[in-house]
VMD Tcl script that draws the C-alpha trace (Angstrom):
set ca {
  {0.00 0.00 0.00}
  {1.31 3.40 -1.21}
  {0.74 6.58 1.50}
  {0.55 9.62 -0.53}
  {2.14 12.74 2.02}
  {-0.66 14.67 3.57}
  {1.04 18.62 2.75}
  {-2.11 19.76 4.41}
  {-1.67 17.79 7.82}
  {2.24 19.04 7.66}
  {1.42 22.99 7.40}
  {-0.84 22.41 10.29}
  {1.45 20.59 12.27}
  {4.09 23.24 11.83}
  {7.55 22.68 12.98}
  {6.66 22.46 16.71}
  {3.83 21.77 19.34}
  {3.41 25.64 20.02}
  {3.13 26.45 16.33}
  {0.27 23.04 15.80}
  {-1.57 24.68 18.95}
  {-1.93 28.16 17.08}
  {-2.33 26.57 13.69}
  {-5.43 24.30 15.29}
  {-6.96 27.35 16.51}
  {-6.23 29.93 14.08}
  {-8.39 27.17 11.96}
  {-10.95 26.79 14.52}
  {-10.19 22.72 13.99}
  {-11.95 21.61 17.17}
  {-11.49 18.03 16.73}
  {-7.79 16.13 16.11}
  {-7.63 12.68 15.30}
  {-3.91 11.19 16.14}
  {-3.17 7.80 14.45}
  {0.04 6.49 15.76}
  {1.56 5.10 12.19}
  {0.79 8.30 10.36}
  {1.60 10.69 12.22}
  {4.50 12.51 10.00}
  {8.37 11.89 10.45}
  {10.58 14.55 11.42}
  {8.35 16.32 13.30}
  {7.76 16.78 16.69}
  {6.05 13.90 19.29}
  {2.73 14.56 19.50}
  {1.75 11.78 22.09}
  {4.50 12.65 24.15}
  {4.27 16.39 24.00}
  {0.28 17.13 24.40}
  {-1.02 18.67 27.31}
  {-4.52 18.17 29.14}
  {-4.91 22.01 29.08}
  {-4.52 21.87 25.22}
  {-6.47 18.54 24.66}
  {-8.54 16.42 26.06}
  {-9.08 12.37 25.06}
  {-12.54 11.95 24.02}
  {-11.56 8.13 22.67}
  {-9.01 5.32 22.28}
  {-9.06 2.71 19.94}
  {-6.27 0.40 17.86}
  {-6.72 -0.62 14.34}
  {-4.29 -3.07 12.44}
  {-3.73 -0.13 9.68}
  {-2.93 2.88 11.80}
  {-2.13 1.22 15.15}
  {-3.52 3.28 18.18}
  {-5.86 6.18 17.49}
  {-7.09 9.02 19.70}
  {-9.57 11.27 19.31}
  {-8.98 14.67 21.29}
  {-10.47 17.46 21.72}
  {-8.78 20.59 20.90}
  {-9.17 23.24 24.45}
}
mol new
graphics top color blue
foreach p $ca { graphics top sphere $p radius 0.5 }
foreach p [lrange $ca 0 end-1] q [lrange $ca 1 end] { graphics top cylinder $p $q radius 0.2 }
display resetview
C-alpha cells in the first residue's frame, strides 16, 4: 500500500507543538484525530508532547492499519 504525504496535515502541524496549537486554533479545527503510524516523520512527538490544558481524550481505539488512534479534543 502506497501513503501519498498529507502537505495539508504538515502545514498544520508546523515545525513544533506551540506552532500546531496556534495553527489548530487559528483554523478553529476543534477536533484532532492522532493515528500512531501516520503521524508525519521529522516532526515533533505529538503523544508525548500534548497537554490536558490543550487537549482532552474523548476516545481510544487500535486498528491493524494505523495502530492506536485518539480522538482529542482541541481546548
Amino acid at each position: 500500500m502506497l501513503i501519498e504525504k498529507n502537505t495539508d496535515l504538515e502545514k498544520i502541524i508546523g515545525k513544533s507543538y506551540g506552532e500546531f496549537i496556534r495553527n489548530l486554533k487559528k483554523r478553529e479545527i476543534r477536533y484532532f484525530l492522532w493515528e500512531e503510524r501516520y503521524w508525519p516523520e521529522g516532526t515533533f512527538e505529538f503523544i508525548k508532547k500534548y497537554s490536558s490544558r490543550d487537549f482532552t481524550e474523548l476516545g481510544i481505539w487500535n486498528h491493524p492499519d494505523t495502530g492506536q488512534m485518539i480522538l482529542f479534543l482541541v481546548m
